[in-house]
N, C-alpha and C positions, 0 to 999 in steps of 0.2 A: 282581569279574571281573579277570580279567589272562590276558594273552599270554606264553607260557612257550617259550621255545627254548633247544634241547642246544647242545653244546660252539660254540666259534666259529674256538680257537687262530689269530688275529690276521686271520679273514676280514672286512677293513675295511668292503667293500662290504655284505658280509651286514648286519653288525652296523649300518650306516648305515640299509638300508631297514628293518632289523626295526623300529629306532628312530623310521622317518617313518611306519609303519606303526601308523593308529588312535593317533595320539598323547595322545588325551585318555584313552586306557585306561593302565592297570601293565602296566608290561614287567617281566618277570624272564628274567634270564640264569641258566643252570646251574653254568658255572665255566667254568675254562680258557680264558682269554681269550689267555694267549699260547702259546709254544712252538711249533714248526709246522716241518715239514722242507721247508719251501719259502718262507714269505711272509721276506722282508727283514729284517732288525731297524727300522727305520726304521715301516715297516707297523705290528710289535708292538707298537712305543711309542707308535703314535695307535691301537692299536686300545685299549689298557688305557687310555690318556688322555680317550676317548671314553664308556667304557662309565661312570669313575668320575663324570665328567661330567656322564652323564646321569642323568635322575628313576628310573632302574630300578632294583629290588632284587636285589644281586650275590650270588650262592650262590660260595661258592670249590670249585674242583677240585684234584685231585692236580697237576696242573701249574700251579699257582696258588701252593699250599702249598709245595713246594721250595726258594719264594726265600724263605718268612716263616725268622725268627729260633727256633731249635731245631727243625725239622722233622721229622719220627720219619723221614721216608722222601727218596730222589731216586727220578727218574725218568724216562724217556726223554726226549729233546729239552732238557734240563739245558743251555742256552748259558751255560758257563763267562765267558765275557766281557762276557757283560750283566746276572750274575749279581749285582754289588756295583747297580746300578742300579735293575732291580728288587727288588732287596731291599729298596731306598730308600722305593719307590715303594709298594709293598704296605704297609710297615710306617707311611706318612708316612699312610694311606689303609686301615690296616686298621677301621676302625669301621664301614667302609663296606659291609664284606663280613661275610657270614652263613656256617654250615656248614648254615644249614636254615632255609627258610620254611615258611609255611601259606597256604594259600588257596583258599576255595571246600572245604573240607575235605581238598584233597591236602596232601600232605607232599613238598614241594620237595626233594631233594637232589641232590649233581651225582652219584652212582654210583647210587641207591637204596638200598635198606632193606631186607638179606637176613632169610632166616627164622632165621639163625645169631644174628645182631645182633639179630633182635628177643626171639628167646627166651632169648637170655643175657644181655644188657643192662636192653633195653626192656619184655617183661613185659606189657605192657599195649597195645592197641589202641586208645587214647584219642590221636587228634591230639595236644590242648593238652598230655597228659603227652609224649608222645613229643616232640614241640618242646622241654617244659621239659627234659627228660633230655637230649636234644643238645646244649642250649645250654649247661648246668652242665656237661658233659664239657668243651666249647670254652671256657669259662670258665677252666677248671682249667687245663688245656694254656697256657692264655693267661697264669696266673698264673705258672706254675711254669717256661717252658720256656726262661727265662735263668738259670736256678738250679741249679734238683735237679728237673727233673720226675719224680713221685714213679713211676710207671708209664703203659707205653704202653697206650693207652686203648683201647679195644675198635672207637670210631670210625672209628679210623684203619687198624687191620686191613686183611694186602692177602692176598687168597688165592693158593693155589698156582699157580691156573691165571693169575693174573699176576706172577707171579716171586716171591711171597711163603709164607710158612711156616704161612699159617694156614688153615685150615678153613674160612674164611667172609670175605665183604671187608665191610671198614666202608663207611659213607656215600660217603668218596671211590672206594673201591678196587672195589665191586658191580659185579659183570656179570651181567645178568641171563640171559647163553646159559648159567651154571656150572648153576644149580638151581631152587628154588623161592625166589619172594620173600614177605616179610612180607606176611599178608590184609589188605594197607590201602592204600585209596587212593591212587597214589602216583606223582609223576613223577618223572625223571631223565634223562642227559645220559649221559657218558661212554664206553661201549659202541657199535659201527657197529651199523648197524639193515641189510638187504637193502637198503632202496629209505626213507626220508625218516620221518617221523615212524610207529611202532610200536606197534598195541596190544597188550601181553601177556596179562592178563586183565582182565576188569571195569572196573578202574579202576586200573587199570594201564599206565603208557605209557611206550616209550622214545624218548625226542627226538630221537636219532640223535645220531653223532660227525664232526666234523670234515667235513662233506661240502657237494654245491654247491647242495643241495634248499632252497629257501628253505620251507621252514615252520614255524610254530607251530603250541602245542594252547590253545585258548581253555578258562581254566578252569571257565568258567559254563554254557558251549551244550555243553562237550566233545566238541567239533570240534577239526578240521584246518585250518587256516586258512592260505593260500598267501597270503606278502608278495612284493609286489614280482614281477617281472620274474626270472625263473631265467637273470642274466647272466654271463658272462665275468668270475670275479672278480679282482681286483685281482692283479700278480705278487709 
């Protein structure tokens, strides 16, 4: 079992009750823990400080990846001046983070698992391969990308309807309003939802972006689960 919540980009408060919330359960975070056109730099540095901190399992986001070392992509909210920092901070700390978990048979990512991605990559509807094939892409990236990375990886893919060239968004880059997603179980983050956590189909769920709804998706009961107190979060 485990408690799963979308983006947080440096909402300290949030990420605090997510965290006192049922604490003898897994927590998983989606990504993007900093970036944010409002919260302080100050904020960002104990939100990222906190999350590495805690027992949870860290999926990285698009705005996560921008400060790691050869990144294929920038992206909005890029603070130029706290940039050599976290870069520090990621790389001092990248074991810690994942481009994809499992649990309960979903498939954790912080954008999802388009049907582009999955039928030109992934091939297969098998969780444990799909896991393995994400993680050999991140692998690669990870080997290669102080050198020669030998080509930009399918992963990473950002589609048109987010300012990119391709036909389809990888794991970070998916939005599930563009089209159809992969037939698999599957959660994700990244994307605003209308109103707080999102079911798309079956087994399919969007965690929502950046917003004040305090919820999780419990992966076992697959519920909705309200943490906490919907307060006034942090400036």
């Amino acid at each position: 079992m485990a408690l799963v919540i979308g983006d947080v980009h440096g909402k300290i408060n949030k990420v605090k009750a997510f965290l006192a919330y049922k604490p003898e359960e897994k927590h998983i975070f989606t990504g993007d823990y900093v970036n944010s056109f409002i919260q302080p730099d100050e904020i960002i540095y104990e939100t990222l400080k906190t999350v590495i901190e805690s027992g949870a399992e860290l999926v990285l986001g698009n705005h996560d990846i921008h400060y790691l070392d050869g990144s294929p992509f920038r992206c909005s909210g890029y603070r130029q001046h706290m940039a050599k920092s976290l870069n520090q901070i990621f790389e001092a700390f990248i074991a810690r983070f994942a481009p994809c978990v499992v649990e309960d048979g979903f498939v954790i990512t912080h954008g999802g698992v388009s049907k582009g991605l999955g039928n030109s990559l992934l091939k297969t509807t098998s969780v444990a391969d799909i896991l393995r094939i994400i993680n050999e892409e991140w692998a690669e990236f990870i080997k290669y990308r102080n050198s020669h990375y030998p080509k930009e990886s399918r992963i990473f893919y950002i589609p048109r309807s987010r300012g990119g060239s391709n036909g389809y968004g990888g794991i970070f880059w998916a939005d599930y309003r563009d089209g159809t997603l992969y037939p698999i179980r599957q959660l994700f983050g990244h994307s605003k939802t209308p109103k707080g956590v999102l079911q798309i189909a079956g087994g399919q769920w969007a965690l929502g972006c950046d917003d004040d709804i305090y919820e999780c998706f419990n992966t076992t009961t697959q519920e909705v689960e309200v943490f906490g107190e919907q307060p006034r979060d942090a400036a």
